[in-house]
PASE-885306 format. One record per residue: residue in three letters; chain; x, y, z of N, C-alpha, C in turn. Coordinates in Angstrom, 1 decimal, always signed. Layout:
@residu ALA | chaine A | n_xx X | n_yy Y | n_zz Z | ca_xx X | ca_yy Y | ca_zz Z | c_xx X | c_yy Y | c_zz Z
...
***
This chain:
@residu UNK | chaine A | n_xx +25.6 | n_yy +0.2 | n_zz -45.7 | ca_xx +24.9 | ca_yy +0.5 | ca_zz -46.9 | c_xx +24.2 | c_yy -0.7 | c_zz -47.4
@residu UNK | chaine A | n_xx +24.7 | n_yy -1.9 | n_zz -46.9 | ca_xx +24.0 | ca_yy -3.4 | ca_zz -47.5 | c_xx +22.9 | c_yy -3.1 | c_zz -47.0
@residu UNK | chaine A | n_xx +22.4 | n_yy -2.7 | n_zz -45.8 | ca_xx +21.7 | ca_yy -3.1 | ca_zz -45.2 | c_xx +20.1 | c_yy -2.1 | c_zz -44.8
@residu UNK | chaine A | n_xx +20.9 | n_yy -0.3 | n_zz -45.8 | ca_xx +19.3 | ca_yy -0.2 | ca_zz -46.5 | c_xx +19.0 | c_yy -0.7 | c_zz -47.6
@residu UNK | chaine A | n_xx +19.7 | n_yy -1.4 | n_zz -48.4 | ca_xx +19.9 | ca_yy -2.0 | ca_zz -49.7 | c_xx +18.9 | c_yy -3.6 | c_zz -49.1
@residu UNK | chaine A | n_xx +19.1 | n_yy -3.8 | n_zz -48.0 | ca_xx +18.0 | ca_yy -4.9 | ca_zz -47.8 | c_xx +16.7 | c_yy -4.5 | c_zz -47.1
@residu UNK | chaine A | n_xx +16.6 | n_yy -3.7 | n_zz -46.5 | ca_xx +15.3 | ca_yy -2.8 | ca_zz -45.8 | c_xx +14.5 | c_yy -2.6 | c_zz -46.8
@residu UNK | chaine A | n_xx +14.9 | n_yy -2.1 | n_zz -47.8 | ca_xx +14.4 | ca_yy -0.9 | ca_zz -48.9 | c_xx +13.8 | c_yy -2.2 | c_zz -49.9
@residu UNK | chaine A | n_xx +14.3 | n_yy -3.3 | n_zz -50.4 | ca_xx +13.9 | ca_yy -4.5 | ca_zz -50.7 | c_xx +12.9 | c_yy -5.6 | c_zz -50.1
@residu UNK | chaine A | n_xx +12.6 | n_yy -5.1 | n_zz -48.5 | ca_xx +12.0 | ca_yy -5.8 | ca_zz -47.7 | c_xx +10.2 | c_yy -4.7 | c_zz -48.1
@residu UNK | chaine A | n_xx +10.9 | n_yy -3.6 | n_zz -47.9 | ca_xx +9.7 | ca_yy -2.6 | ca_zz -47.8 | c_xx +8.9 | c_yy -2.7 | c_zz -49.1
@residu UNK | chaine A | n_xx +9.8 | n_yy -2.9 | n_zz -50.1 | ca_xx +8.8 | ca_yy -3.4 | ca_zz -51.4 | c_xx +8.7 | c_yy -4.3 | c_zz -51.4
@residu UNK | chaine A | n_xx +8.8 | n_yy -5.5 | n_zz -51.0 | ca_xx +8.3 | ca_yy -6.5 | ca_zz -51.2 | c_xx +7.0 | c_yy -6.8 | c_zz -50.2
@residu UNK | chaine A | n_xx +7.0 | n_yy -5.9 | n_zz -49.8 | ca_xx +5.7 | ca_yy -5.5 | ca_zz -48.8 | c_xx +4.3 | c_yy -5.5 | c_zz -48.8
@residu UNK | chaine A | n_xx +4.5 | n_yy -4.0 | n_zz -49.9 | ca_xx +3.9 | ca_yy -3.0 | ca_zz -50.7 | c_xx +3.5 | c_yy -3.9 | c_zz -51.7
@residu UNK | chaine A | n_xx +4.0 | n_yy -5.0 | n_zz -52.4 | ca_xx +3.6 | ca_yy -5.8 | ca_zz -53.4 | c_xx +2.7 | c_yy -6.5 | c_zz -52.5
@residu UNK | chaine A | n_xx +3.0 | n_yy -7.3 | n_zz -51.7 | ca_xx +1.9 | ca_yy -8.2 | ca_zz -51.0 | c_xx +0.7 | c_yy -8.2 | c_zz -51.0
@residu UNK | chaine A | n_xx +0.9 | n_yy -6.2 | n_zz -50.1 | ca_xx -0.4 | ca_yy -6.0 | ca_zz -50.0 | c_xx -1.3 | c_yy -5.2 | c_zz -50.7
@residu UNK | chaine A | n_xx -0.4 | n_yy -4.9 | n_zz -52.0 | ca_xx -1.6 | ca_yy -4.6 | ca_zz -52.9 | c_xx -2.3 | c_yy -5.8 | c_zz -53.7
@residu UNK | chaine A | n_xx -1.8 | n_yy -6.7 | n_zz -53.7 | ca_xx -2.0 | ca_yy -8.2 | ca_zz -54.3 | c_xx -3.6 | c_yy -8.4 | c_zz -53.1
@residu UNK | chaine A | n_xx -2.9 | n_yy -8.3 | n_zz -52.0 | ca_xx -4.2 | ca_yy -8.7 | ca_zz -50.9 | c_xx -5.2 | c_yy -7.5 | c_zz -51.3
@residu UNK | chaine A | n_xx -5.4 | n_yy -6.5 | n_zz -51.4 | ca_xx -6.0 | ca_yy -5.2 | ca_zz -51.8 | c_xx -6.9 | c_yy -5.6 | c_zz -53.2
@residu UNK | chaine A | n_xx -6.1 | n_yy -6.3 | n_zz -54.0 | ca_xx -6.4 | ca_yy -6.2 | ca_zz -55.4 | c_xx -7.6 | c_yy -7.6 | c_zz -55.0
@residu UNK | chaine A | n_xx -7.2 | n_yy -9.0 | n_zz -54.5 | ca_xx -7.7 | ca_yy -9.7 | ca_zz -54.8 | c_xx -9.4 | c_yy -10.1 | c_zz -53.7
@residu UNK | chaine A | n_xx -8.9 | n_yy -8.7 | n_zz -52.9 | ca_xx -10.4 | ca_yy -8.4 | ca_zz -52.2 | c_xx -11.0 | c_yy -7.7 | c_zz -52.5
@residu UNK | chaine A | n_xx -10.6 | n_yy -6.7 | n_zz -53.4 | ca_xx -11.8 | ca_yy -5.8 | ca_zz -54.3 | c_xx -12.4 | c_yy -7.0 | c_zz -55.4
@residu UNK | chaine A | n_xx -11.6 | n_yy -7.8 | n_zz -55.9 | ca_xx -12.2 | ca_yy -8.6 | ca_zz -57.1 | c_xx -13.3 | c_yy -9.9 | c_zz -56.4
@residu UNK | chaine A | n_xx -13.0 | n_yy -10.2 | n_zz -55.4 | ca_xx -13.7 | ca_yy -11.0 | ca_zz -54.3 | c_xx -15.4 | c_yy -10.3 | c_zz -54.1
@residu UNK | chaine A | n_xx -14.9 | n_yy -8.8 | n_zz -53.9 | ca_xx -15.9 | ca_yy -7.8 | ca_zz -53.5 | c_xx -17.0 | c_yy -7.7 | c_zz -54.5
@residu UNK | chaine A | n_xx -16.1 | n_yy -7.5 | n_zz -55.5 | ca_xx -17.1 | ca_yy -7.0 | ca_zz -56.9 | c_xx -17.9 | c_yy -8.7 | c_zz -57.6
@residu UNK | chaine A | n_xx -17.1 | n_yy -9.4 | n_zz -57.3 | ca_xx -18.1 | ca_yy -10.9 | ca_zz -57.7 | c_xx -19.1 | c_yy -10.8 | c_zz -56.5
@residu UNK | chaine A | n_xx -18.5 | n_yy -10.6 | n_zz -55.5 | ca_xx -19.8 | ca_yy -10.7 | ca_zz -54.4 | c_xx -21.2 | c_yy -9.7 | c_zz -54.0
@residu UNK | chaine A | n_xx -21.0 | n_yy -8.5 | n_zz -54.9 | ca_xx -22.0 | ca_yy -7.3 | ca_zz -54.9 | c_xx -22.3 | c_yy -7.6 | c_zz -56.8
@residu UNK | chaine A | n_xx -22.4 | n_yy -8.4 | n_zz -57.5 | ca_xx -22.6 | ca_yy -8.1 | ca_zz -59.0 | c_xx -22.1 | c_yy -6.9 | c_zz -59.5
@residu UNK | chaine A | n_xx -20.8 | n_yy -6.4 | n_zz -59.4 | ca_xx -20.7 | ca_yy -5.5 | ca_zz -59.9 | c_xx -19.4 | c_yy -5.7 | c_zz -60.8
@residu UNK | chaine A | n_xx -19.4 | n_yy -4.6 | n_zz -61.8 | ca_xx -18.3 | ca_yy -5.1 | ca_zz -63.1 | c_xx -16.7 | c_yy -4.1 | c_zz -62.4
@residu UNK | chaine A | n_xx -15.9 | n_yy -4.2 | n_zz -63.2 | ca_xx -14.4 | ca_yy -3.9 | ca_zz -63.0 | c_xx -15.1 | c_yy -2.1 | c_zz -63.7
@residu UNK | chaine A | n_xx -15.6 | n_yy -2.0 | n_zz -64.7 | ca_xx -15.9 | ca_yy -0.6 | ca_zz -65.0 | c_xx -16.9 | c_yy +0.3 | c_zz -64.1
@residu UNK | chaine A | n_xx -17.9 | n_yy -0.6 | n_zz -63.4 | ca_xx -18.1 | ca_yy -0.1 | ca_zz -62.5 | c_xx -17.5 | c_yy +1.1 | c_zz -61.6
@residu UNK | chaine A | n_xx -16.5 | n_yy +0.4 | n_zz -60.9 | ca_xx -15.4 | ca_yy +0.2 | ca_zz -60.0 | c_xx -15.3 | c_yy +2.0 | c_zz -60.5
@residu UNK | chaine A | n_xx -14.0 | n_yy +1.6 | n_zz -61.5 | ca_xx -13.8 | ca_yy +2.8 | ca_zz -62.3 | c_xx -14.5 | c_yy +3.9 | c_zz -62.8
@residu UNK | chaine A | n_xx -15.1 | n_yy +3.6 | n_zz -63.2 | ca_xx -16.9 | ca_yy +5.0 | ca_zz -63.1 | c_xx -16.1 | c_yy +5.9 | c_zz -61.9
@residu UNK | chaine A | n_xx -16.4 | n_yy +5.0 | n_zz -60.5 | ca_xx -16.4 | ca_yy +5.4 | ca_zz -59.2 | c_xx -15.3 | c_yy +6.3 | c_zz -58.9
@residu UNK | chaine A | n_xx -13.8 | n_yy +5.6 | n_zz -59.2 | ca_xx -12.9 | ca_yy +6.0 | ca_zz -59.1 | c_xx -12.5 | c_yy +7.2 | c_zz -59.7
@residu UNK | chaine A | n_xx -13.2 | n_yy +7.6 | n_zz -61.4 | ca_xx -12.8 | ca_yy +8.1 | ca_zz -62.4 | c_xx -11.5 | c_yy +7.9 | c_zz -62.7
@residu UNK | chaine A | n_xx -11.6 | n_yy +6.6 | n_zz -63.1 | ca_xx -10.4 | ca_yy +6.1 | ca_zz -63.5 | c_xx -11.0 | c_yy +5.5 | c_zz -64.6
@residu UNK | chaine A | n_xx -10.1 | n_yy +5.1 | n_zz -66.1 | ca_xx -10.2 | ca_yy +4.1 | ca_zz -67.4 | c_xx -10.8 | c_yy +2.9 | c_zz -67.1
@residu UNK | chaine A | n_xx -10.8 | n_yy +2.1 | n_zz -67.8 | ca_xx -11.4 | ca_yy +0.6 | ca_zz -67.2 | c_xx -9.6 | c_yy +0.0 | c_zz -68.0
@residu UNK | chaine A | n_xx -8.6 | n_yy +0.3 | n_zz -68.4 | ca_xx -7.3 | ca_yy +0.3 | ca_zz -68.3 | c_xx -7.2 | c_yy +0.1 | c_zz -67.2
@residu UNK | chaine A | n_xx -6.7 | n_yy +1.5 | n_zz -67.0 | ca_xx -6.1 | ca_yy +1.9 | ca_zz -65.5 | c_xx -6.7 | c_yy +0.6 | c_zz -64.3
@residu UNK | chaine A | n_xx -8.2 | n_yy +0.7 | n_zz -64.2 | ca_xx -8.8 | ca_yy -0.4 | ca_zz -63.1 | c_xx -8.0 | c_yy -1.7 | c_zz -63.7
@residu UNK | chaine A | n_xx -8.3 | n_yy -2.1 | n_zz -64.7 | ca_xx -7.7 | ca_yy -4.0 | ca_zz -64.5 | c_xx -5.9 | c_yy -4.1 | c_zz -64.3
@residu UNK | chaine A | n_xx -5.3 | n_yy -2.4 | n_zz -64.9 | ca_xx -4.0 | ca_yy -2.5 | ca_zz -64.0 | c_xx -3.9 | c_yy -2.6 | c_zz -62.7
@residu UNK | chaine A | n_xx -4.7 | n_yy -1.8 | n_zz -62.2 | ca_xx -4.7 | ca_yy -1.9 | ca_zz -60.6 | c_xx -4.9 | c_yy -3.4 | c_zz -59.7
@residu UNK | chaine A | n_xx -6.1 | n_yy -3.8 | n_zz -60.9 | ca_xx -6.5 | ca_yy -5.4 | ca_zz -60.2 | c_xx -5.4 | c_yy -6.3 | c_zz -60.5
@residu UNK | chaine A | n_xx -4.6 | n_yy -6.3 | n_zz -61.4 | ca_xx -3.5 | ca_yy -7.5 | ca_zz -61.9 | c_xx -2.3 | c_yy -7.2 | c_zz -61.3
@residu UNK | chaine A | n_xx -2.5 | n_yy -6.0 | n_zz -60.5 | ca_xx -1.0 | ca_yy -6.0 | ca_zz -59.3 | c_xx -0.4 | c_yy -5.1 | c_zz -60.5
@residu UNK | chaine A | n_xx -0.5 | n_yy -5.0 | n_zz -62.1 | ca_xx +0.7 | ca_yy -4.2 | ca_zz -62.1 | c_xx +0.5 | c_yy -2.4 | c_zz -62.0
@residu UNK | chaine A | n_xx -0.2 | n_yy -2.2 | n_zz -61.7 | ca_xx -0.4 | ca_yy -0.3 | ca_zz -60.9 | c_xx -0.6 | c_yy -0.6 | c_zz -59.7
@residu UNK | chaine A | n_xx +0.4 | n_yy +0.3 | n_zz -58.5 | ca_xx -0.2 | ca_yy +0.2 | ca_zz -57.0 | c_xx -1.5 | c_yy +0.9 | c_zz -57.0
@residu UNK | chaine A | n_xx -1.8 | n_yy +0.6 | n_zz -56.4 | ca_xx -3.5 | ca_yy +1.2 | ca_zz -55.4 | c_xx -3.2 | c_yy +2.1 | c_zz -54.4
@residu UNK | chaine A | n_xx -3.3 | n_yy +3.4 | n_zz -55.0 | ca_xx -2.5 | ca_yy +4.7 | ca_zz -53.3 | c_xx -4.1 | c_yy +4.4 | c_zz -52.8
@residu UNK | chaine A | n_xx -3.9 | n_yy +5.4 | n_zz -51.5 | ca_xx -4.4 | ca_yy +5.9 | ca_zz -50.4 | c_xx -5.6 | c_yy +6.3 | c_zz -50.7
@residu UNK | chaine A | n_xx -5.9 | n_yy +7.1 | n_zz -51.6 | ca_xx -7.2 | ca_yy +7.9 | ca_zz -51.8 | c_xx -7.9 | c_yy +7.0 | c_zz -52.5
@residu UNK | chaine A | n_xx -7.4 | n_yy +5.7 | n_zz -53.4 | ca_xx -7.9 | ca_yy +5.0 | ca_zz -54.2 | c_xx -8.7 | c_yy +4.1 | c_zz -53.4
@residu UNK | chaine A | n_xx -7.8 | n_yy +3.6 | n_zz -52.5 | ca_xx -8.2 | ca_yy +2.8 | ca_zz -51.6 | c_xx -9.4 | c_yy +3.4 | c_zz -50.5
@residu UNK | chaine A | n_xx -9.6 | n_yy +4.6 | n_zz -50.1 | ca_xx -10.5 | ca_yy +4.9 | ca_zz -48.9 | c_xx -12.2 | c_yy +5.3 | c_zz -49.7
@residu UNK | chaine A | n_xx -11.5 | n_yy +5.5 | n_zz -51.4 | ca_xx -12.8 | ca_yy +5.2 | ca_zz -52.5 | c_xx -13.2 | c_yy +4.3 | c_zz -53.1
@residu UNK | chaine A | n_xx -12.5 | n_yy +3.2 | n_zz -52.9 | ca_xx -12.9 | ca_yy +1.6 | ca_zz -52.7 | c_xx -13.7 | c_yy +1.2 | c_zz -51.9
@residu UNK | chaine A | n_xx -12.7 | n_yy +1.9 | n_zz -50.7 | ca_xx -13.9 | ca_yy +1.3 | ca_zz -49.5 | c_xx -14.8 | c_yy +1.8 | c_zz -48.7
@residu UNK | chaine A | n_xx -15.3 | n_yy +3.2 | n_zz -50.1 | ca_xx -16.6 | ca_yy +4.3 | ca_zz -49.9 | c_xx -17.6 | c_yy +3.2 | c_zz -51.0
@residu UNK | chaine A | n_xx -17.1 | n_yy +2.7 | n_zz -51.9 | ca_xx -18.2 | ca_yy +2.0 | ca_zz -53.0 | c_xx -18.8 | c_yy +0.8 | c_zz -52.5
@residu UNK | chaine A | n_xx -17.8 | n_yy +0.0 | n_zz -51.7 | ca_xx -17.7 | ca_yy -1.0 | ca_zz -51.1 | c_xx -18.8 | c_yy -1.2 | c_zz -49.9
@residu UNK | chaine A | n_xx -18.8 | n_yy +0.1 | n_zz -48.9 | ca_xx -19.2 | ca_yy +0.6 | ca_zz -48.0 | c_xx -18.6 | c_yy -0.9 | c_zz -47.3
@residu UNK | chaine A | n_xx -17.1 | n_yy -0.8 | n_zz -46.9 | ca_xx -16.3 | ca_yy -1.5 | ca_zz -45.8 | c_xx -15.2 | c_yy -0.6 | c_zz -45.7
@residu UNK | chaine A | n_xx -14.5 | n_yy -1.1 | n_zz -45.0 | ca_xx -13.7 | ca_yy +0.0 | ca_zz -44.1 | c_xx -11.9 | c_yy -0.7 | c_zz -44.8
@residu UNK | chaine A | n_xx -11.5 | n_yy +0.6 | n_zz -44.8 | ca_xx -10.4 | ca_yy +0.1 | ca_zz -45.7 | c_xx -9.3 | c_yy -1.2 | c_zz -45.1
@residu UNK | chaine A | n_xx -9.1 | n_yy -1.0 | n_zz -43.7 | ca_xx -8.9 | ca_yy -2.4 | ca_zz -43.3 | c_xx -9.4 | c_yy -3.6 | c_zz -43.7
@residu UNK | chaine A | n_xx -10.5 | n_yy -3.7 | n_zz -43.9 | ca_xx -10.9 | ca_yy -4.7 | ca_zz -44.6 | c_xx -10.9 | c_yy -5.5 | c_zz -46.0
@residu UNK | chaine A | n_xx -10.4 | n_yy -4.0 | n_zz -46.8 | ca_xx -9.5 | ca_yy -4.4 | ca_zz -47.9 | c_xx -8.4 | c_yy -4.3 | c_zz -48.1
@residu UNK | chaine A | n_xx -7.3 | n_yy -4.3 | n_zz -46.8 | ca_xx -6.0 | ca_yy -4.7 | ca_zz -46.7 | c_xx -5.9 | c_yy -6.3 | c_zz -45.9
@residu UNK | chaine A | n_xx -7.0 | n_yy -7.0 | n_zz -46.0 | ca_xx -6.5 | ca_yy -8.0 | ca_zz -44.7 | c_xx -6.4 | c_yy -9.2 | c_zz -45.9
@residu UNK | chaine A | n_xx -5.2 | n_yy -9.6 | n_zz -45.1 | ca_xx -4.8 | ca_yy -10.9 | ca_zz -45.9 | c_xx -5.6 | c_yy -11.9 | c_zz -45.8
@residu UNK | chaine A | n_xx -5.4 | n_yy -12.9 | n_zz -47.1 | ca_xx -6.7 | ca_yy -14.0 | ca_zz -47.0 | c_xx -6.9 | c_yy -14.7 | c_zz -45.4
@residu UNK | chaine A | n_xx -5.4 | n_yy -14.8 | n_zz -44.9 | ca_xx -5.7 | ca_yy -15.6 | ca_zz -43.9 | c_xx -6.2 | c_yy -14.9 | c_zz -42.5
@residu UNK | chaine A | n_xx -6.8 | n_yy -13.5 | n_zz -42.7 | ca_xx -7.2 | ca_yy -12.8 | ca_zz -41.9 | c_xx -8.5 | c_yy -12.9 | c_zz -42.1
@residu UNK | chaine A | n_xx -8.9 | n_yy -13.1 | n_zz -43.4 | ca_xx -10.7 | ca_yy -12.8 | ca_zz -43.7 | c_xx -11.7 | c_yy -13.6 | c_zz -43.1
@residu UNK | chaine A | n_xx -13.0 | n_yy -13.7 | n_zz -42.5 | ca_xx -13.6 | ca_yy -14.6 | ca_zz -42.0 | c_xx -14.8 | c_yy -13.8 | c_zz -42.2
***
């Protein structure tokens, strides 16, 4: 039992990472195309709330958010999951 009790703690601590990596390459993205955080949201149909939740890590970023990220973006969602020390 300890030991999905540490899996299950491993798997979020995961999930945090890489929406942190997610979050801080859309905000990379959007200084680097002039575009605003409401922008973004327009796109998503999401609040401009909801968006600076998503960018400050405290809302995750699901699936669909993410593959319409990286429709606005026009990059490929891999690209907005790669950790800094992947980017080049």
């Amino acid at each position: 039992m300890g030991r999905l009790s540490i899996d299950c703690e491993c798997e979020v601590t995961n999930m945090v990472g890489m929406n942190a990596a997610i979050s801080n390459n859309v905000l990379m993205l959007l200084k680097q195309n002039g575009k605003k955080q409401n922008e973004l949201a327009d796109a998503l149909g999401v609040s401009k709330q909801v968006m600076s939740n998503m960018l400050s890590g405290s809302r995750m970023i699901n699936a669909v958010e993410l593959r319409q990220i990286a429709e606005f973006f026009h990059v490929s969602m891999e690209k907005l999951m790669e950790a800094p020390a992947e980017r080049r």
